[in-house]
C-alpha positions as MATLAB code, in Angstrom:
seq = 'XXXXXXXXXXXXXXXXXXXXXXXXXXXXXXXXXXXXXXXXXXXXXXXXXXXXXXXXXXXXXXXXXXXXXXXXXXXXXXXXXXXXXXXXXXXXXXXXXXXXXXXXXXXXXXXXXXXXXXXXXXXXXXXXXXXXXXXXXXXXXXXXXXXXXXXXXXXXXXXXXXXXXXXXXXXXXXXXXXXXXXXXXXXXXXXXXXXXXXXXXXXXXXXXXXXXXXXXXXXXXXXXXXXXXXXXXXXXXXXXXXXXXXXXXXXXXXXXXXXXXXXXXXXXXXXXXX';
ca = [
     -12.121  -31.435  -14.165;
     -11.575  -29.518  -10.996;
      -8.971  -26.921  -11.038;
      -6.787  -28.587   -8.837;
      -6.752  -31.684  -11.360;
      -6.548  -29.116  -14.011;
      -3.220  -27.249  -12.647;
      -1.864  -30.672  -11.452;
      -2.313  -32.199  -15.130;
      -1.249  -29.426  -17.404;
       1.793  -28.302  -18.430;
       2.624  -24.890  -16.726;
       2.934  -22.985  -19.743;
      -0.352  -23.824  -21.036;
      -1.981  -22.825  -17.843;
       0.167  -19.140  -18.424;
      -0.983  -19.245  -22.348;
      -4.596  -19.767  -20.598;
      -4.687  -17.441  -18.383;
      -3.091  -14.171  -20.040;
      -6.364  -15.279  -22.710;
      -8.406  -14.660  -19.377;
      -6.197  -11.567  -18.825;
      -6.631   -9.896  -21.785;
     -10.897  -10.235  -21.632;
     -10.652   -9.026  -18.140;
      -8.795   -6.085  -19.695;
     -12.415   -4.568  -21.182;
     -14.136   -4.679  -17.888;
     -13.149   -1.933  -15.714;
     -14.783   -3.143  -12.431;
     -13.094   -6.476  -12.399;
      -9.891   -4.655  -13.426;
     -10.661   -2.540  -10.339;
     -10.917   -5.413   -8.219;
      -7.958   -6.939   -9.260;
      -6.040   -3.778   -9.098;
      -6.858   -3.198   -5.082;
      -5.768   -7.112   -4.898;
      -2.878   -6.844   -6.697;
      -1.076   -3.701   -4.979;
      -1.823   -4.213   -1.239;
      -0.817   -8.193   -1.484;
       2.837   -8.610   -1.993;
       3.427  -12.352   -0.741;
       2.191  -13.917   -4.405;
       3.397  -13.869   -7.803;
       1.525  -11.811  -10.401;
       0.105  -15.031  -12.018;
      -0.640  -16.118   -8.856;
      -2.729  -13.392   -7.642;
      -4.353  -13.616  -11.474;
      -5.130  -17.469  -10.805;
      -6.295  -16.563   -7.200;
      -8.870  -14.309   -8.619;
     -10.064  -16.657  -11.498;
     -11.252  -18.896   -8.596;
     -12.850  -15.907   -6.455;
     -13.696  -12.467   -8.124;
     -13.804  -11.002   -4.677;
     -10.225  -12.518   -3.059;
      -9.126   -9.899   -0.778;
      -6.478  -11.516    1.716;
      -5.129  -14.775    1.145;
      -3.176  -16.698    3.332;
      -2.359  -20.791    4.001;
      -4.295  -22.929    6.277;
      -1.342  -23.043    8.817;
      -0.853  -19.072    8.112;
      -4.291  -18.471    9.258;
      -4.407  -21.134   12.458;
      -0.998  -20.049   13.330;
      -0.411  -16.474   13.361;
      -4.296  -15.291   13.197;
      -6.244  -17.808   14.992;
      -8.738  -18.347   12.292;
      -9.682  -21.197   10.632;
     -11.310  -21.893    7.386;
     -15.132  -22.198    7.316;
     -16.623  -26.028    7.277;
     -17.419  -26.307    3.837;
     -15.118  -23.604    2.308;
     -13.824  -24.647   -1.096;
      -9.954  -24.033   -1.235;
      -8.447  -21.515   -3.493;
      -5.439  -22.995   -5.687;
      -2.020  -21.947   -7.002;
       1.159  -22.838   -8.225;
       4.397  -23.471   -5.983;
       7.368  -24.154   -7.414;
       9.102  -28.206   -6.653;
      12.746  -27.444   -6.058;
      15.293  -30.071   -6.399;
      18.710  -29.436   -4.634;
      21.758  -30.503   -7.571;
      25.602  -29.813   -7.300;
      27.677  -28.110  -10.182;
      31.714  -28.583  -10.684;
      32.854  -25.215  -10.860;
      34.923  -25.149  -14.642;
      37.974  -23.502  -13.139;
      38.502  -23.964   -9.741;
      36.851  -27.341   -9.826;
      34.696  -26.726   -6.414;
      31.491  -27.909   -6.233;
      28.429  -26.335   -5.272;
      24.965  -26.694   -4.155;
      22.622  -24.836   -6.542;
      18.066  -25.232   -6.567;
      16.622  -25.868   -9.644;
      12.475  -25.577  -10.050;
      11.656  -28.665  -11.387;
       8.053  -28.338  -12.182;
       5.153  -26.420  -10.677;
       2.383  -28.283   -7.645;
      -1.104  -26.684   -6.826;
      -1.458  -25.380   -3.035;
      -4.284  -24.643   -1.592;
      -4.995  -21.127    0.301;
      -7.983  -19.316    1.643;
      -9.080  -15.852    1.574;
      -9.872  -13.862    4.468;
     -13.858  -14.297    3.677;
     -13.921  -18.269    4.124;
     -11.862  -18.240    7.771;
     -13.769  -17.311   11.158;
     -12.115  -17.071   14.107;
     -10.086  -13.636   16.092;
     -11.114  -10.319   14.515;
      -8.022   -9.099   12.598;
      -7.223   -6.005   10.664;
      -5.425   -6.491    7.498;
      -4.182   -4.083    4.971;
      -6.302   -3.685    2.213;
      -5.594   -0.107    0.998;
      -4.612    0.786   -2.543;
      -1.682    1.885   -3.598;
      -2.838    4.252   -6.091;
      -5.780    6.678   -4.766;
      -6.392    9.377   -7.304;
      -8.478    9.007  -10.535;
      -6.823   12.315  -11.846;
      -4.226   11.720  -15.080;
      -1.801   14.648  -13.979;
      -2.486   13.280  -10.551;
      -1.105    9.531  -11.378;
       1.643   11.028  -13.384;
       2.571   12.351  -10.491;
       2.968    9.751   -8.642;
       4.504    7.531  -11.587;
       7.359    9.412  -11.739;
       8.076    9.774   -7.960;
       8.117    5.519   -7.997;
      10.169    5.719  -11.143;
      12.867    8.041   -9.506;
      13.219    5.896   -6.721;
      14.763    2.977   -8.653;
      17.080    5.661   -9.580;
      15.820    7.148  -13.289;
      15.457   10.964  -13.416;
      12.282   11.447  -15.715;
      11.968   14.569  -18.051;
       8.395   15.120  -19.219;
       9.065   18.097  -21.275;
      11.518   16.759  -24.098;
      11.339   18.152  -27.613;
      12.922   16.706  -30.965;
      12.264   13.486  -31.700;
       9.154   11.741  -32.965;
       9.118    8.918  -30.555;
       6.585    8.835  -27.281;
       9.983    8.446  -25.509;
      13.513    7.960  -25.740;
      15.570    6.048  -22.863;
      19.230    7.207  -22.365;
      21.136    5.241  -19.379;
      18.988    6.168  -16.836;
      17.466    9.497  -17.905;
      14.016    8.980  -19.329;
      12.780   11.628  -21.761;
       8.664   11.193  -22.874;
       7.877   13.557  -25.785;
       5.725   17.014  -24.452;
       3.930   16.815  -27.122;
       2.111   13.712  -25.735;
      -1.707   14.448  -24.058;
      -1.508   13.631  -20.134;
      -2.845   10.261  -20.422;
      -0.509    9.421  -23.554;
       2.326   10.103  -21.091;
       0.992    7.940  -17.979;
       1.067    4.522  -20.824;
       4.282    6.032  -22.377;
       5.757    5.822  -19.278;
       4.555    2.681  -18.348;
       5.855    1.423  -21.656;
       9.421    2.120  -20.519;
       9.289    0.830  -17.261;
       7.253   -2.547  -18.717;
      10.384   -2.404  -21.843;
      13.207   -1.910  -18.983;
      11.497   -4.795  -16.783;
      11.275   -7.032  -19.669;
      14.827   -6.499  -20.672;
      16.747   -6.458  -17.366;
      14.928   -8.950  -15.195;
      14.103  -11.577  -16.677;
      17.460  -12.260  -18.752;
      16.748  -12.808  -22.259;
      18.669  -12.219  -25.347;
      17.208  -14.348  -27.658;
      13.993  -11.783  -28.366;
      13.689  -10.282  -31.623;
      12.211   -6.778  -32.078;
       8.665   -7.816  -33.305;
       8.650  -10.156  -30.071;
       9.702   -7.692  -27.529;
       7.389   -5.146  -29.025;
       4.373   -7.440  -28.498;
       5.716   -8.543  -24.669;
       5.859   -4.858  -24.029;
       2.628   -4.007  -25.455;
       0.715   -7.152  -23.456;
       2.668   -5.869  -20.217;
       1.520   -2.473  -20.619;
      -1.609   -2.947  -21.184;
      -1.806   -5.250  -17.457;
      -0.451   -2.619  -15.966;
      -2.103    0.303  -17.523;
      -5.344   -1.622  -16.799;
      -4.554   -2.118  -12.661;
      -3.610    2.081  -13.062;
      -7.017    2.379  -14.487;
      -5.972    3.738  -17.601;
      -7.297    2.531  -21.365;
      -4.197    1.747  -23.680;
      -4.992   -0.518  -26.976;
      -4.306   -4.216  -26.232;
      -5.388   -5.919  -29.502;
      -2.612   -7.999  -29.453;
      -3.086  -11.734  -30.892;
      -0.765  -14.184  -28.041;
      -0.987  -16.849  -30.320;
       1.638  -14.826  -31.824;
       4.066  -14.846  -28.827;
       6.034  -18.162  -27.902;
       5.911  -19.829  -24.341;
       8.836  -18.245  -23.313;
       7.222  -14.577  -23.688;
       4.547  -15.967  -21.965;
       6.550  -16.388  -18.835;
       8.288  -13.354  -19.211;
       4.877  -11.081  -19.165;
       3.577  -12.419  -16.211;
       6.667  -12.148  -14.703;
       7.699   -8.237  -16.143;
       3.945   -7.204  -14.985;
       4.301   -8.586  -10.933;
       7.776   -6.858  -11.500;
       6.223   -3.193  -12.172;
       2.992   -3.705  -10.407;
       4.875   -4.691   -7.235;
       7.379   -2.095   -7.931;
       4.352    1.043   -7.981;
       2.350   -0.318   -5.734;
       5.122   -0.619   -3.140;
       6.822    2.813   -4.408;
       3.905    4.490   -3.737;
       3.086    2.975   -0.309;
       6.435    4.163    0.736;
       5.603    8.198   -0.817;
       1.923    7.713    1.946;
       4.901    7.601    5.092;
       7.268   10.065    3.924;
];
């Protein structure tokens, strides 16, 4: 089966469960991470999973954009013979809702199921020479370096960060929106710390759930971490066992991990034009 027939025929959260498997072996190999990483924080137009499924189909995806995207507002056109990339778009369906009190009614979209798309990367089109931005957000290899950097993006969704807190046992302790990681932590223990609270804080205000018990959360923010940790190029311990988490923490990893990816990658874009 093609993977067009494959995303058309199986359920979406399947295809998630299938690919965070992927995820996690791509986890161990540093180069692909690397790849992934450069993909991943200059592209902004894709979700997380889609940029994952994107680069399932093509290890070396780069700049992806739709046929008409490309003919239109480029003047290229894919290559005879080029083999389409695929992802997921979501099929909307436009319902009204009686409002309970004042009895108005209003339009509301629903996603009511998922459709492969196909899209091309830069390397399959020929046509007008273009530039397109392919720089990294991140450029330094250096822990205290990336730390850095992690806090600047942190502060400017409004948290103050204190690296140097004392008294308690924890890596960190989150208190409104001060963020204290213990000093006693090594540099790199502090860079996944960190990212631990910012996967946690994604996880619990963006994608709305209160249904998640302890043990679950734990394991969504470990698996989140770990993503993102990975695309820093950092080594954090992701022996975690998915089978263990249920669809619905499925969707809400992908989801938490385009959530802080997007938010450092585009954090620290900003910090290169102050």
């Amino acid at each position: 089966m093609d993977i067009k027939e494959y995303l058309k025929s199986t359920d979406i959260v399947e295809i998630r469960r299938s690919m965070l498997d992927t995820l996690k072996e791509a986890i161990s190999d540093p180069e692909r991470m690397k790849r992934f990483a450069r993909f991943v924080l200059s592209t902004h137009d894709y979700s997380f999973f889609n940029k994952f499924l994107m680069q399932f189909q093509c290890p070396e995806v780069s700049q992806v954009r739709g046929y008409k995207t490309w003919e239109k507002v480029h003047n290229r056109t894919p290559k005879k013979g080029s083999k389409a990339i695929y992802i997921l778009a979501p099929s909307m369906k436009t319902i009204t809702k009686k409002d309970a009190t004042t009895k108005e009614e209003k339009k509301d979209k629903i996603c009511i199921g998922f459709y492969p798309v196909p899209v091309f990367d830069i390397s399959q089109t020929e046509g007008d020479d273009i530039v397109l931005n392919t720089e990294l957000g991140i450029k330094t290899d250096n822990p205290e370096d990336l730390l850095r950097e992690l806090v600047f993006a942190t502060a400017l969704d409004g948290y103050s960060i204190d690296l140097q807190s004392m008294g308690f046992k924890e890596g960190s302790k989150v208190e409104g929106m001060n963020i204290h990681i213990n000093n006693s932590l090594d540099l790199e223990s502090k860079i996944v710390e960190l990212v631990n609270v910012l996967s946690s804080i994604n996880l619990e205000h963006y994608t709305k759930r209160k249904d998640v018990d302890d043990v679950t959360r734990n394991l969504e923010v470990k698996m989140v971490s770990a993503i993102v940790c990975s695309i820093l190029g950092t080594t954090v311990n992701a022996a975690i066992n998915i089978d263990d988490l249920r669809d619905k923490s499925i969707t809400a990893i992908f989801k938490a991990a385009d959530l802080v990816a997007k938010s450092i990658g585009v954090k620290l874009k900003q910090e290169e034009v102050c």
